[in-house]
Predicted model as a PDB file, atoms N, CA, C, CB and O in Angstrom, pLDDT in the B-factor column:
MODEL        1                                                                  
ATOM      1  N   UNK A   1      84.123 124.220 109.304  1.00 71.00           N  
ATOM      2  CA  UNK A   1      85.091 123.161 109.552  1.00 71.00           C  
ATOM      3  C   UNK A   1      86.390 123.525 108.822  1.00 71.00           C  
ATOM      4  CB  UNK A   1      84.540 121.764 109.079  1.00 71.00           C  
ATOM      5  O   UNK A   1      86.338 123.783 107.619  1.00 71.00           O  
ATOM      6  N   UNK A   2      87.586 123.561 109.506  1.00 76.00           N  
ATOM      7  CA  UNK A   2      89.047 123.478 108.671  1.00 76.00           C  
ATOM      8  C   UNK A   2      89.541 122.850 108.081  1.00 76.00           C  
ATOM      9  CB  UNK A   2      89.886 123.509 109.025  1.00 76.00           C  
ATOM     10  O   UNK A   2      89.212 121.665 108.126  1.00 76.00           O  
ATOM     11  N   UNK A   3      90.373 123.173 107.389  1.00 78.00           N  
ATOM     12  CA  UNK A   3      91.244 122.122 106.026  1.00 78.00           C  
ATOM     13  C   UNK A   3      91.693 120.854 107.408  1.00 78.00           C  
ATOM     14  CB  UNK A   3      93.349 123.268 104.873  1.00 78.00           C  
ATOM     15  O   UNK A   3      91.434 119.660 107.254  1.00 78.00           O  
ATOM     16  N   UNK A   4      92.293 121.328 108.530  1.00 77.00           N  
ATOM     17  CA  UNK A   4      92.800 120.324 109.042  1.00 77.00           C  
ATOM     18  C   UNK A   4      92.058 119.850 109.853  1.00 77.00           C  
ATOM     19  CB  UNK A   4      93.824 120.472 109.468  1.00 77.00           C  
ATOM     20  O   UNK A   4      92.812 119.033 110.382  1.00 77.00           O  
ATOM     21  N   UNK A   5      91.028 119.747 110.400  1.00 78.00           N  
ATOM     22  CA  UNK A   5      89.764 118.872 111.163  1.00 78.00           C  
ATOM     23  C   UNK A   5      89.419 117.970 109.754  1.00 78.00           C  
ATOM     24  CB  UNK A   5      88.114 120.054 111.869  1.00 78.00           C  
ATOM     25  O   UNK A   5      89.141 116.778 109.885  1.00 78.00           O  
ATOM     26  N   UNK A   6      89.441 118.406 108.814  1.00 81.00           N  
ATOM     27  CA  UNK A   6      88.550 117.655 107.804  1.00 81.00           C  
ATOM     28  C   UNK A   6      90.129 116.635 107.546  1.00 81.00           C  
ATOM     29  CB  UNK A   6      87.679 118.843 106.150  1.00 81.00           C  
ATOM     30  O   UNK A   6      89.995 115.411 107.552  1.00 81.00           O  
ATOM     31  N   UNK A   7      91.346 117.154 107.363  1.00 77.00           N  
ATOM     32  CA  UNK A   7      92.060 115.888 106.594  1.00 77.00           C  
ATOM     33  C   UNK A   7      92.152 114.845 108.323  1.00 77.00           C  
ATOM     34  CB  UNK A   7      94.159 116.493 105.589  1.00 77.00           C  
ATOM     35  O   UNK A   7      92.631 113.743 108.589  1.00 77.00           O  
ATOM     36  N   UNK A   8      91.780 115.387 108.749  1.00 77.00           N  
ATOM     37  CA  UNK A   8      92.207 114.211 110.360  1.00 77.00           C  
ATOM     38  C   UNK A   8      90.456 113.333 110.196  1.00 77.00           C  
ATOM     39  CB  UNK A   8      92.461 115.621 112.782  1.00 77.00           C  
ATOM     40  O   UNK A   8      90.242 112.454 111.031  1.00 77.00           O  
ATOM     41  N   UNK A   9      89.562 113.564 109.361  1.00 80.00           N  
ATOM     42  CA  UNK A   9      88.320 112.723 109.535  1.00 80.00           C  
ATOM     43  C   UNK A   9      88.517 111.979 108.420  1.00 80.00           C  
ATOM     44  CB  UNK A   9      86.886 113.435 109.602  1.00 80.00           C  
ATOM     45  O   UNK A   9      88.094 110.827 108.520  1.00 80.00           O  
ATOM     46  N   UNK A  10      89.102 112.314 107.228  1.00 80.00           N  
ATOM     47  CA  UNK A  10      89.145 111.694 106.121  1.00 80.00           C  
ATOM     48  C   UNK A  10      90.330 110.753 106.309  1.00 80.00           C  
ATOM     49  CB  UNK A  10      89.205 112.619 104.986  1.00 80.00           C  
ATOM     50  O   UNK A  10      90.238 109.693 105.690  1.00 80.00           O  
ATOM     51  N   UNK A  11      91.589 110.967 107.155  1.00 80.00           N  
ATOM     52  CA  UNK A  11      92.643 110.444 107.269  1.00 80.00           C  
ATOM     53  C   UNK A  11      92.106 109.278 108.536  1.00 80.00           C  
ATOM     54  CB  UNK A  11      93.840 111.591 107.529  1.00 80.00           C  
ATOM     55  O   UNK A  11      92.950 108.382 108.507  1.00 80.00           O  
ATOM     56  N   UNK A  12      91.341 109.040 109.318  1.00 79.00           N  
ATOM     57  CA  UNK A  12      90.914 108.625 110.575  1.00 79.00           C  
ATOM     58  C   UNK A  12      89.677 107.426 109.417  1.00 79.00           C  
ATOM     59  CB  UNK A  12      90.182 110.231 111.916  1.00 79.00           C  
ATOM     60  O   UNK A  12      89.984 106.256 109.189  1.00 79.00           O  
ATOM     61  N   UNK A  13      88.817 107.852 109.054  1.00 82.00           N  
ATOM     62  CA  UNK A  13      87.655 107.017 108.128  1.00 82.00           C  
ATOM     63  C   UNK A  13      88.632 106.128 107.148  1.00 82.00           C  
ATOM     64  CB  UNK A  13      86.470 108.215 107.054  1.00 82.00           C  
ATOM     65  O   UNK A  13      88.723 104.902 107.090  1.00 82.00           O  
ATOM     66  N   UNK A  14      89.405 107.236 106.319  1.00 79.00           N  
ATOM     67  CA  UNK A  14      90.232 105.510 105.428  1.00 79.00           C  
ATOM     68  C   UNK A  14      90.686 104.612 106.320  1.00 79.00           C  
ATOM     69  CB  UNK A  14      91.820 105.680 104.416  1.00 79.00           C  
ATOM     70  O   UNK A  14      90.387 103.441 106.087  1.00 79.00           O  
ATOM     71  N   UNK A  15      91.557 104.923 107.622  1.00 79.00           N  
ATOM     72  CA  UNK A  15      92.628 104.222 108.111  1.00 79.00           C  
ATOM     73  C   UNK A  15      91.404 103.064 108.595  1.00 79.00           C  
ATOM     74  CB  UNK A  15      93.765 105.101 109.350  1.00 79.00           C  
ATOM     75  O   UNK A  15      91.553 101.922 108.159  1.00 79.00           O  
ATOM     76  N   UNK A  16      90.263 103.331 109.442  1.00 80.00           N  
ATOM     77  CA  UNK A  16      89.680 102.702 109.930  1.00 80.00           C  
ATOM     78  C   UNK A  16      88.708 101.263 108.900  1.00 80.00           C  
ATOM     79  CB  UNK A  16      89.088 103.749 110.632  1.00 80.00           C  
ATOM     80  O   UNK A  16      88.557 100.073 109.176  1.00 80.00           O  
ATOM     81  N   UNK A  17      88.179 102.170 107.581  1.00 82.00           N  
ATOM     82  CA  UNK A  17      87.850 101.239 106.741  1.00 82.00           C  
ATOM     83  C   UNK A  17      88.464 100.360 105.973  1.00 82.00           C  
ATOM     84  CB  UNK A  17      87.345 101.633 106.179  1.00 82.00           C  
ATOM     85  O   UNK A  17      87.874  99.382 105.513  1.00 82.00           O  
ATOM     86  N   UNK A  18      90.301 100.736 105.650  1.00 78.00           N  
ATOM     87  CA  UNK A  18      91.037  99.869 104.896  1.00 78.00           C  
ATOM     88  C   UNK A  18      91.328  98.049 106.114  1.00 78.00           C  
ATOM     89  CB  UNK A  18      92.712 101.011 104.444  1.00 78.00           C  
ATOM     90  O   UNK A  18      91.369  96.843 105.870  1.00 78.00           O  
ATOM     91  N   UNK A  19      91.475  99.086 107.590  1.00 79.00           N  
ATOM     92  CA  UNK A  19      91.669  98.030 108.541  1.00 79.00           C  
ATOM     93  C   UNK A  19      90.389  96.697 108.351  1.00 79.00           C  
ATOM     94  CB  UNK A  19      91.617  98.838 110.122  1.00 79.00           C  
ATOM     95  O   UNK A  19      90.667  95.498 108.346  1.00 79.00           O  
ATOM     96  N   UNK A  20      88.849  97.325 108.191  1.00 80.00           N  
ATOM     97  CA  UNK A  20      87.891  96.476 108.308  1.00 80.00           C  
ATOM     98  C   UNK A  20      87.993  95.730 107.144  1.00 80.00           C  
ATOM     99  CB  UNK A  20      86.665  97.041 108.536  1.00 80.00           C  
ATOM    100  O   UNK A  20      87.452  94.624 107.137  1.00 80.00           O  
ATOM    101  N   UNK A  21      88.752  96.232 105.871  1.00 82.00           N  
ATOM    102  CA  UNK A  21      88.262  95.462 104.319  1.00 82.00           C  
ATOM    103  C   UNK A  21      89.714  94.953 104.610  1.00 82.00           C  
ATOM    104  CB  UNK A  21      87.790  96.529 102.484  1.00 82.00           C  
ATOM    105  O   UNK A  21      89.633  93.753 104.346  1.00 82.00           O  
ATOM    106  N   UNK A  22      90.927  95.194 104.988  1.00 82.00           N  
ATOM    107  CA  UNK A  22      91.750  93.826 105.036  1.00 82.00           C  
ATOM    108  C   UNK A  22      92.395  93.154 106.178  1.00 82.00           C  
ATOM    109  CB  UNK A  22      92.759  93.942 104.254  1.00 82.00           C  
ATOM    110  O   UNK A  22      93.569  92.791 106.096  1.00 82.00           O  
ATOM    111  N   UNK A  23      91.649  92.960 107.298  1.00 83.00           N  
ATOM    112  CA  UNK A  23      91.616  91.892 108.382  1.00 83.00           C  
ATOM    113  C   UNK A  23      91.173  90.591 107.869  1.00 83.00           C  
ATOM    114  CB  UNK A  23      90.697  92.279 109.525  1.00 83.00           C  
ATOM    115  O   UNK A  23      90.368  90.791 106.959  1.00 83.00           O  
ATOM    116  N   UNK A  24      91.362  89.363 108.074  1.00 83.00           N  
ATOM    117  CA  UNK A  24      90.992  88.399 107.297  1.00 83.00           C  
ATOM    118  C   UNK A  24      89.539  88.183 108.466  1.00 83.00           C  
ATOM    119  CB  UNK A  24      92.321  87.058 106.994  1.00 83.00           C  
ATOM    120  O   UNK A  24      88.499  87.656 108.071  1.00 83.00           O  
ATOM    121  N   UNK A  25      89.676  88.579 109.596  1.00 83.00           N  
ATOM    122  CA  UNK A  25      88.376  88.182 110.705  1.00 83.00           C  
ATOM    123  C   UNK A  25      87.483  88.959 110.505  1.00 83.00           C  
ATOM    124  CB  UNK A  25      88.577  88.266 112.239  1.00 83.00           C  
ATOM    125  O   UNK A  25      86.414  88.781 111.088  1.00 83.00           O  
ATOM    126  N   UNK A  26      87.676  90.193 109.508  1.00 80.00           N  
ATOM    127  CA  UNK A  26      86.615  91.156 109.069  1.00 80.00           C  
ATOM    128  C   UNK A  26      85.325  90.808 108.606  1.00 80.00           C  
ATOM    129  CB  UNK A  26      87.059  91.849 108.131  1.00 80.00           C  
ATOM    130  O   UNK A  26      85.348  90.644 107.386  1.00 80.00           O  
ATOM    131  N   UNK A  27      84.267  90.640 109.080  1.00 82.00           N  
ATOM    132  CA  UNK A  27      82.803  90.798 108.109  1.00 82.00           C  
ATOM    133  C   UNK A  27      82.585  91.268 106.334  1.00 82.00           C  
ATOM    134  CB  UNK A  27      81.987  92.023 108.899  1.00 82.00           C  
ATOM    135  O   UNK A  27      81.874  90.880 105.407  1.00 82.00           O  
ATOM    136  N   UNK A  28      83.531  92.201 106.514  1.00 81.00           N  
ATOM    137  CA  UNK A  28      83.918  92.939 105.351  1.00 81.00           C  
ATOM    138  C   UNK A  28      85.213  92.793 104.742  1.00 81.00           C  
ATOM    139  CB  UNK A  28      83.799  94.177 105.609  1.00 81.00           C  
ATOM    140  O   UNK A  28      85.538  93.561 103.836  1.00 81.00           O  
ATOM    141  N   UNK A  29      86.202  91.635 105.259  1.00 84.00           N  
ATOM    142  CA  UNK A  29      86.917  91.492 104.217  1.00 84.00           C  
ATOM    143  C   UNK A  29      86.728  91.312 102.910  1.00 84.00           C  
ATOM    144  CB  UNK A  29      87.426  90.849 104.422  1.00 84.00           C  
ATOM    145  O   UNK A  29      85.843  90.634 102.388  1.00 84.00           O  
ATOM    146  N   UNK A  30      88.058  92.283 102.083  1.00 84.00           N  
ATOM    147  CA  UNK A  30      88.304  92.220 100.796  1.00 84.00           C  
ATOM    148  C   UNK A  30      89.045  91.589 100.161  1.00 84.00           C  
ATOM    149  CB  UNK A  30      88.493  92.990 100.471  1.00 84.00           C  
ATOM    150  O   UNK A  30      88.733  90.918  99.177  1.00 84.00           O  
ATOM    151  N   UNK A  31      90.852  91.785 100.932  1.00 83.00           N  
ATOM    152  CA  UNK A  31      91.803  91.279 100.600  1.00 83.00           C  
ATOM    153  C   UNK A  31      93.086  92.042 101.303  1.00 83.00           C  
ATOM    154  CB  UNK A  31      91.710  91.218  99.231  1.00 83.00           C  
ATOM    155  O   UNK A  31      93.441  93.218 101.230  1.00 83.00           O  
ATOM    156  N   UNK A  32      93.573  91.060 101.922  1.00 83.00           N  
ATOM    157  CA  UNK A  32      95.035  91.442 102.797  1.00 83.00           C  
ATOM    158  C   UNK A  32      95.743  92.622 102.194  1.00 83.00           C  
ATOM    159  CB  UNK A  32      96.219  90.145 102.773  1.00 83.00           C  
ATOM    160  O   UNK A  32      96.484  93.218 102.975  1.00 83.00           O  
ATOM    161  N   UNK A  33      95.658  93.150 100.785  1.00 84.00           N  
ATOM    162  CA  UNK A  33      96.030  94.158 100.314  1.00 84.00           C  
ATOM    163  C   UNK A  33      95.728  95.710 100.983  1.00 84.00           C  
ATOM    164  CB  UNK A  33      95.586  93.953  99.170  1.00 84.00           C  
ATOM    165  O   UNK A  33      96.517  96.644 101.126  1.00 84.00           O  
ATOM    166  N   UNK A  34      94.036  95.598 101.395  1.00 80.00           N  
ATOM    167  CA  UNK A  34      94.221  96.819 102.025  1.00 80.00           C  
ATOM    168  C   UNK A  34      94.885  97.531 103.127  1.00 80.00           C  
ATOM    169  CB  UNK A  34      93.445  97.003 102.183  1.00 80.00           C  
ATOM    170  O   UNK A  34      94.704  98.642 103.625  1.00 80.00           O  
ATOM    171  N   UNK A  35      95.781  96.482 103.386  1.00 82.00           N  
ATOM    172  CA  UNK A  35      96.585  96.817 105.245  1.00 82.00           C  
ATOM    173  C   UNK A  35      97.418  97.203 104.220  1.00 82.00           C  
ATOM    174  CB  UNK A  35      97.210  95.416 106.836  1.00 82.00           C  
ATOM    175  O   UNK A  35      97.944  98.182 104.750  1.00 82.00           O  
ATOM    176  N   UNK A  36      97.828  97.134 103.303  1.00 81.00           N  
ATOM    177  CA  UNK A  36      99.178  97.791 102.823  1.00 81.00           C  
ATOM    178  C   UNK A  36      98.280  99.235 102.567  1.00 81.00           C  
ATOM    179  CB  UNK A  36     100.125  96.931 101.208  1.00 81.00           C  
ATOM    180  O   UNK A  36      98.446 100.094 103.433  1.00 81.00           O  
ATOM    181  N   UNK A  37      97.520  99.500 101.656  1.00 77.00           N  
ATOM    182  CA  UNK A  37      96.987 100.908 101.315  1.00 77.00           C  
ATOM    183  C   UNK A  37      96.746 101.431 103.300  1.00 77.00           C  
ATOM    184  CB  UNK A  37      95.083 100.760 100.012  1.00 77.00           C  
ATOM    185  O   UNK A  37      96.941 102.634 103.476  1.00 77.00           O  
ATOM    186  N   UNK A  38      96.425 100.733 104.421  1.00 78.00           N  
ATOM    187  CA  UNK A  38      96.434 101.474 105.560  1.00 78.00           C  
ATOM    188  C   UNK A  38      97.878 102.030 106.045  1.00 78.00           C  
ATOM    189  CB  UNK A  38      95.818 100.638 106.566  1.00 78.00           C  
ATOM    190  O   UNK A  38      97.960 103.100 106.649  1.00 78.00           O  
ATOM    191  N   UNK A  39      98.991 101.249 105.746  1.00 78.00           N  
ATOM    192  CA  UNK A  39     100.587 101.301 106.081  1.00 78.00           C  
ATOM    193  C   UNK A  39     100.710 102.579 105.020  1.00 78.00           C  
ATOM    194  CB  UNK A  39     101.707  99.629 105.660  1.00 78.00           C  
ATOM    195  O   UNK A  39     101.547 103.402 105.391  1.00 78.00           O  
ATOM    196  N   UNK A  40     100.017 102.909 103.737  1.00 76.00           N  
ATOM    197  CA  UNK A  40     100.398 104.236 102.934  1.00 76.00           C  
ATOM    198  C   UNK A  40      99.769 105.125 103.055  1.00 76.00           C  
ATOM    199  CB  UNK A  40     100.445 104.242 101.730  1.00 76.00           C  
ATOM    200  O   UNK A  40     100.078 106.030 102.279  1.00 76.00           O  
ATOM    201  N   UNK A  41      98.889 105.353 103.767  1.00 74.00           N  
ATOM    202  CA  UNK A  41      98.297 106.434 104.393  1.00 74.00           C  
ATOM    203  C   UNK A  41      98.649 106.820 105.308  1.00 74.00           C  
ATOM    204  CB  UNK A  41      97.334 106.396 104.609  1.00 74.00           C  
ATOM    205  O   UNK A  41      98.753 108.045 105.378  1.00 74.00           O  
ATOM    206  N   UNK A  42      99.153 105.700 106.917  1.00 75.00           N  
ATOM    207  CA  UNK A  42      99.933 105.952 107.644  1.00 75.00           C  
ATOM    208  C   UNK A  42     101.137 106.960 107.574  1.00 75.00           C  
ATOM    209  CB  UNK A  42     100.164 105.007 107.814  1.00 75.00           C  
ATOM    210  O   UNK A  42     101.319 108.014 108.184  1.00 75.00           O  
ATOM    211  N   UNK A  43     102.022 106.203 106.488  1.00 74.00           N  
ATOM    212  CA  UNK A  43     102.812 107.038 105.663  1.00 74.00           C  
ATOM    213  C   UNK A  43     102.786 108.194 105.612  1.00 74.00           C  
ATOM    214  CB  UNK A  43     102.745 106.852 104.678  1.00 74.00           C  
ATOM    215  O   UNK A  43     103.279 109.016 106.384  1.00 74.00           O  
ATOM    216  N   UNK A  44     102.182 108.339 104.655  1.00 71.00           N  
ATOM    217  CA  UNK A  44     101.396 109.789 104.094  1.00 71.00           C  
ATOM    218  C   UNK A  44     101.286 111.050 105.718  1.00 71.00           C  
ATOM    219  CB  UNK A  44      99.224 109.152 103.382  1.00 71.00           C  
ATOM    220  O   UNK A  44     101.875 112.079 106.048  1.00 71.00           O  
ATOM    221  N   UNK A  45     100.536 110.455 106.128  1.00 73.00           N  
ATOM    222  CA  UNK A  45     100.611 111.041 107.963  1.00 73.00           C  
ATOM    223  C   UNK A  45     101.264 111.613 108.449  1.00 73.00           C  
ATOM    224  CB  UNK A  45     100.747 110.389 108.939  1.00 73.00           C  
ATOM    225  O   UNK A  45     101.369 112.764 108.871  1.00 73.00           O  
ATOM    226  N   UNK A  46     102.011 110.352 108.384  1.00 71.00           N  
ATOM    227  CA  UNK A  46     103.904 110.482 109.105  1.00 71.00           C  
ATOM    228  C   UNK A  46     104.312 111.724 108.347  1.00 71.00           C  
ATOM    229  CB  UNK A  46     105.337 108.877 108.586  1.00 71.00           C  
ATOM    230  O   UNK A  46     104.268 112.790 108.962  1.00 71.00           O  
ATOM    231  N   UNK A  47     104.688 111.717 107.133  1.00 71.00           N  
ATOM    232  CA  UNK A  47     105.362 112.749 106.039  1.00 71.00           C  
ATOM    233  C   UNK A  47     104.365 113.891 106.107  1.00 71.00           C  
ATOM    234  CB  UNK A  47     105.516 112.109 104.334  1.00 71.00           C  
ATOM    235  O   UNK A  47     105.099 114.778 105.671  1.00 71.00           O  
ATOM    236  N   UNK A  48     103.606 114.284 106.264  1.00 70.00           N  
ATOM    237  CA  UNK A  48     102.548 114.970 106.577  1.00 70.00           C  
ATOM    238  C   UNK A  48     103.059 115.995 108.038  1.00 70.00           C  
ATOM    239  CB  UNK A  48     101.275 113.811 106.801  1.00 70.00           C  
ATOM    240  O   UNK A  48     103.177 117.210 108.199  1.00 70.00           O  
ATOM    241  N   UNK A  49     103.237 114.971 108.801  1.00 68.00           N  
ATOM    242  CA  UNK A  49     103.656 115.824 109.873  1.00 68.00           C  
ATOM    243  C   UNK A  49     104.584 116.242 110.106  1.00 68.00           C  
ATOM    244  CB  UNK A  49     103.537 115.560 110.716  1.00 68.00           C  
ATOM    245  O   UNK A  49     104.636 117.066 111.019  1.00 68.00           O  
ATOM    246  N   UNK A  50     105.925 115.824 109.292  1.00 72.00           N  
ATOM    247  CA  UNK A  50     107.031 116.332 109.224  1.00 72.00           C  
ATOM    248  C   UNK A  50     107.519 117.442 108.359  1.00 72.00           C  
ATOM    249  CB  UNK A  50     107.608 115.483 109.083  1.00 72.00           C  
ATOM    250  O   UNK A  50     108.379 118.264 108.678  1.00 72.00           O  
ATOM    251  N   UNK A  51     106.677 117.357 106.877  1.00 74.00           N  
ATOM    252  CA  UNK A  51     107.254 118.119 106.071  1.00 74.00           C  
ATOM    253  C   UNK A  51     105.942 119.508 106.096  1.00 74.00           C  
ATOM    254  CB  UNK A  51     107.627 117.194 104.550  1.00 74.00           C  
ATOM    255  O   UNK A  51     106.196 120.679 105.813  1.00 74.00           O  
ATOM    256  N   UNK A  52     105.145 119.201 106.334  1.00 71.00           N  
ATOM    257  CA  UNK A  52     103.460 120.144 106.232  1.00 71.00           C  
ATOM    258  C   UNK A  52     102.736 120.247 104.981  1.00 71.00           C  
ATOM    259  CB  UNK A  52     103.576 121.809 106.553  1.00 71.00           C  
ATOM    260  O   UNK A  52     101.893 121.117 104.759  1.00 71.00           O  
ATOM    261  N   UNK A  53     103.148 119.169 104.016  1.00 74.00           N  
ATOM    262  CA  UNK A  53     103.120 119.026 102.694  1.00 74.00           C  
ATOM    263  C   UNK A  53     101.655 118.474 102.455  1.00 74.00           C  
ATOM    264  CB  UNK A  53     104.300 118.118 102.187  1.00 74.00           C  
ATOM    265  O   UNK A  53     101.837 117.304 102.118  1.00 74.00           O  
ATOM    266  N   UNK A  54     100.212 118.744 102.459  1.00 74.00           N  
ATOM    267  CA  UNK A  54      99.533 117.421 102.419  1.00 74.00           C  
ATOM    268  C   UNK A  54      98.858 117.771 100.995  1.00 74.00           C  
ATOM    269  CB  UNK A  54      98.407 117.027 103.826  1.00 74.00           C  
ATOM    270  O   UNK A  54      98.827 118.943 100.619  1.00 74.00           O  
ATOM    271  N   UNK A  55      98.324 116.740 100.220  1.00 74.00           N  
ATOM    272  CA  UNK A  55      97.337 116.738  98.991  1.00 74.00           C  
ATOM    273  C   UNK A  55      96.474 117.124  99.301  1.00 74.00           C  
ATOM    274  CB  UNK A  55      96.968 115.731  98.349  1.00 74.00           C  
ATOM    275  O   UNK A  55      96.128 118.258  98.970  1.00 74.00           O  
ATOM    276  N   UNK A  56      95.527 116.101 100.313  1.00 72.00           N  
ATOM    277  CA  UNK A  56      94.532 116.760 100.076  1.00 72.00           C  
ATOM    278  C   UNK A  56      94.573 118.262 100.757  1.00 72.00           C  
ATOM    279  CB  UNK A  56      93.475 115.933 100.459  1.00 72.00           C  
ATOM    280  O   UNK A  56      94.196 119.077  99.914  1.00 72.00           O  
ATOM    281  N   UNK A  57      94.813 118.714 101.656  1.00 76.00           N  
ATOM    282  CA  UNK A  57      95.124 119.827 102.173  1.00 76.00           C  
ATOM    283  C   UNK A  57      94.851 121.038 100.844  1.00 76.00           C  
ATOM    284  CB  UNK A  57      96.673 119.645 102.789  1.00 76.00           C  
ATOM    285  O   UNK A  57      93.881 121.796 100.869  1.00 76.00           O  
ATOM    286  N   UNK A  58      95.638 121.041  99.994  1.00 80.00           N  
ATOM    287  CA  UNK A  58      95.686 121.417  98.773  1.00 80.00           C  
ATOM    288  C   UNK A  58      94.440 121.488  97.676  1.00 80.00           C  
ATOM    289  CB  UNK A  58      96.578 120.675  98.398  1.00 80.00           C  
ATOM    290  O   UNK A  58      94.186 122.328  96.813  1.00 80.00           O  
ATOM    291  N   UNK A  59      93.775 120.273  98.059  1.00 80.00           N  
ATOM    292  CA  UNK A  59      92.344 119.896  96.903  1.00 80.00           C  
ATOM    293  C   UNK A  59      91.432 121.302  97.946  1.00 80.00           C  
ATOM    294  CB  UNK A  59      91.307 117.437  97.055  1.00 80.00           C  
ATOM    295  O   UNK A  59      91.110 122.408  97.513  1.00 80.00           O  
ATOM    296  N   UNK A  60      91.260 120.887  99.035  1.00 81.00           N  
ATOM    297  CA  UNK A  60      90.593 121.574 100.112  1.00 81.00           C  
ATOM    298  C   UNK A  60      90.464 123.141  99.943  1.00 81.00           C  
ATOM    299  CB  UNK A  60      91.335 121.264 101.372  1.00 81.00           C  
ATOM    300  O   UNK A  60      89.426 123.801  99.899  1.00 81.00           O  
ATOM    301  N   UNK A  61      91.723 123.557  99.862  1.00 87.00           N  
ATOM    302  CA  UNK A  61      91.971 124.823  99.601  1.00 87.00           C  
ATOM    303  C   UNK A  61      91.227 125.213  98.308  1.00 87.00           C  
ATOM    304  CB  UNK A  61      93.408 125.031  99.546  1.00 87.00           C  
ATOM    305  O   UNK A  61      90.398 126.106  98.484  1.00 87.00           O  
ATOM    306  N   UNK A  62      91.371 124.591  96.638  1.00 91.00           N  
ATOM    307  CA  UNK A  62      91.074 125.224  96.102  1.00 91.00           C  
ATOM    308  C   UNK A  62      89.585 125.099  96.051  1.00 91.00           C  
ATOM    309  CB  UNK A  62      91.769 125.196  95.255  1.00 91.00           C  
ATOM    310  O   UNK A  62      88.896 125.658  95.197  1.00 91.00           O  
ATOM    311  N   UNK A  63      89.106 124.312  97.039  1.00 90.00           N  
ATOM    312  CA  UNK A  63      87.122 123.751  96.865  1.00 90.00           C  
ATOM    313  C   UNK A  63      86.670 124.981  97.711  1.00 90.00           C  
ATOM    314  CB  UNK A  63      86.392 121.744  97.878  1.00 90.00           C  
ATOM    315  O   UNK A  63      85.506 125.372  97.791  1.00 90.00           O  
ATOM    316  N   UNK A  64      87.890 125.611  98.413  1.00 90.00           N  
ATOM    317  CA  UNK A  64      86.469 127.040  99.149  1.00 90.00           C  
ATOM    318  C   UNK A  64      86.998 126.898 100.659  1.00 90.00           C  
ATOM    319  CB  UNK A  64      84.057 126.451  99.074  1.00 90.00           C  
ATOM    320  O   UNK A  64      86.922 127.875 101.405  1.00 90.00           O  
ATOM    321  N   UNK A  65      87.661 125.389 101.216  1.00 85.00           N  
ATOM    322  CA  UNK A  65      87.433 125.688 102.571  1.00 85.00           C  
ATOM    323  C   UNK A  65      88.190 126.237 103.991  1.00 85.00           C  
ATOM    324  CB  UNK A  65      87.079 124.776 102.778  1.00 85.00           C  
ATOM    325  O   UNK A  65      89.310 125.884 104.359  1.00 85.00           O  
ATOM    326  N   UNK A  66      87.711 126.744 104.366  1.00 84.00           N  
ATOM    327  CA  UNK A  66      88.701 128.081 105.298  1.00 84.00           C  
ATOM    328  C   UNK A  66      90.188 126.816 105.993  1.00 84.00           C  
ATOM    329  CB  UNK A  66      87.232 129.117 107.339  1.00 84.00           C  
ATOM    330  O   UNK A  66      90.222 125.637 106.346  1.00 84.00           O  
ATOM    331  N   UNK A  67      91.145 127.901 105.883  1.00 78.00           N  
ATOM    332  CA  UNK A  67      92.587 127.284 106.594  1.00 78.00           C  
ATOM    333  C   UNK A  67      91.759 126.798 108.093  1.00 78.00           C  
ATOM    334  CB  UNK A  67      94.190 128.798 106.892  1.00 78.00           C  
ATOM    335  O   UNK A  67      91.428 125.725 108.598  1.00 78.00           O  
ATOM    336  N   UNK A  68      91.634 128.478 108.510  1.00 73.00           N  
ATOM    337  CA  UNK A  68      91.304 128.141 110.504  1.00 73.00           C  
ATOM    338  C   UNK A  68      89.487 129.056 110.549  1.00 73.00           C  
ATOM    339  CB  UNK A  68      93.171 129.557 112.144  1.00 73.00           C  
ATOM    340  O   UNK A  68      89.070 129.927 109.786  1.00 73.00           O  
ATOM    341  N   UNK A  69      88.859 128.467 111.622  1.00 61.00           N  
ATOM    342  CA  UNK A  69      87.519 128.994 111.286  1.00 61.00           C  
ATOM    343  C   UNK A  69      87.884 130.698 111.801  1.00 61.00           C  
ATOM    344  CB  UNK A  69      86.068 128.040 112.259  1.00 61.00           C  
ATOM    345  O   UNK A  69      88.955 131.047 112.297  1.00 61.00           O  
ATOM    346  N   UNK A  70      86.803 131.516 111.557  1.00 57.00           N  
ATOM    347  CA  UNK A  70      87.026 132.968 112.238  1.00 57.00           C  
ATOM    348  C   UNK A  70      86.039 132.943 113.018  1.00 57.00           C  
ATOM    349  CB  UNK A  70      87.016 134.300 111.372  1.00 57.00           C  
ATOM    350  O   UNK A  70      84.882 132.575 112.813  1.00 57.00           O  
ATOM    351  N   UNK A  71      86.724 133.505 114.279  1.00 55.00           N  
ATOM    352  CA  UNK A  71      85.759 133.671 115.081  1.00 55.00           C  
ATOM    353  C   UNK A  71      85.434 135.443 115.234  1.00 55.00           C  
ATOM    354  CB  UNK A  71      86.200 132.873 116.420  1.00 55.00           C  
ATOM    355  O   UNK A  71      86.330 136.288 115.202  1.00 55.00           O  
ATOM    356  N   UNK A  72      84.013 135.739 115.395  1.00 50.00           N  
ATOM    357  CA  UNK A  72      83.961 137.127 115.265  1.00 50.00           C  
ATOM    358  C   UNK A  72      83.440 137.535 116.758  1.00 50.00           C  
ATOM    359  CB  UNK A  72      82.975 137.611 113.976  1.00 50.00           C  
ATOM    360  O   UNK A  72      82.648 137.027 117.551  1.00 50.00           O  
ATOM    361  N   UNK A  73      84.357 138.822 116.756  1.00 45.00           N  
ATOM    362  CA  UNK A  73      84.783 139.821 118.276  1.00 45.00           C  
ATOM    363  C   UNK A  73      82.681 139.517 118.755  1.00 45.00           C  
ATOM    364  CB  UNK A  73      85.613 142.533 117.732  1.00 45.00           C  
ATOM    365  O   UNK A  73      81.661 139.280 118.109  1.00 45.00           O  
ATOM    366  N   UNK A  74      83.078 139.747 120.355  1.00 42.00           N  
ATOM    367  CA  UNK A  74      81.853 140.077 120.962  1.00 42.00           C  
ATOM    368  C   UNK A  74      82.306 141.031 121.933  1.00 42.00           C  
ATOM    369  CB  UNK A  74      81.062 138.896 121.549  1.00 42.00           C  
ATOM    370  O   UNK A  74      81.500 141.571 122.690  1.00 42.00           O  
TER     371      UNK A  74                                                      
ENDMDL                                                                          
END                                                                             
């Protein structure tokens, strides 16, 4: 798996769980606060795709995991 499949599952799972913990119709509401932490990840995204700058991108790299997978000749 790539640095960037993995920040689009980790970036896709927060966005989706901050939405469920601060909807007030949520099962799992927490507190209206987490739509703001979803609007800064959004963020983060946005600036992400403009500048190519990402954190975790960075954590990723130094844990071992490949930029793009290799595929080997047949």
């Amino acid at each position: 798996m790539t640095i960037d499949r993995l920040i689009r599952i980790f970036a896709g799972s927060f966005i989706l769980i901050s939405l469920a913990l601060g909807v007030q119709g949520s099962p799992l509401f927490v507190s209206p606060w987490w739509l703001a932490f979803t609007a800064f990840v959004g963020a983060n995204l946005l600036q992400f795709g403009f500048t190519n700058v990402c954190p975790l991108g960075i954590i990723l790299k130094k844990l071992g995991v490949p930029e793009q997978c290799s595929t080997a000749a047949r």
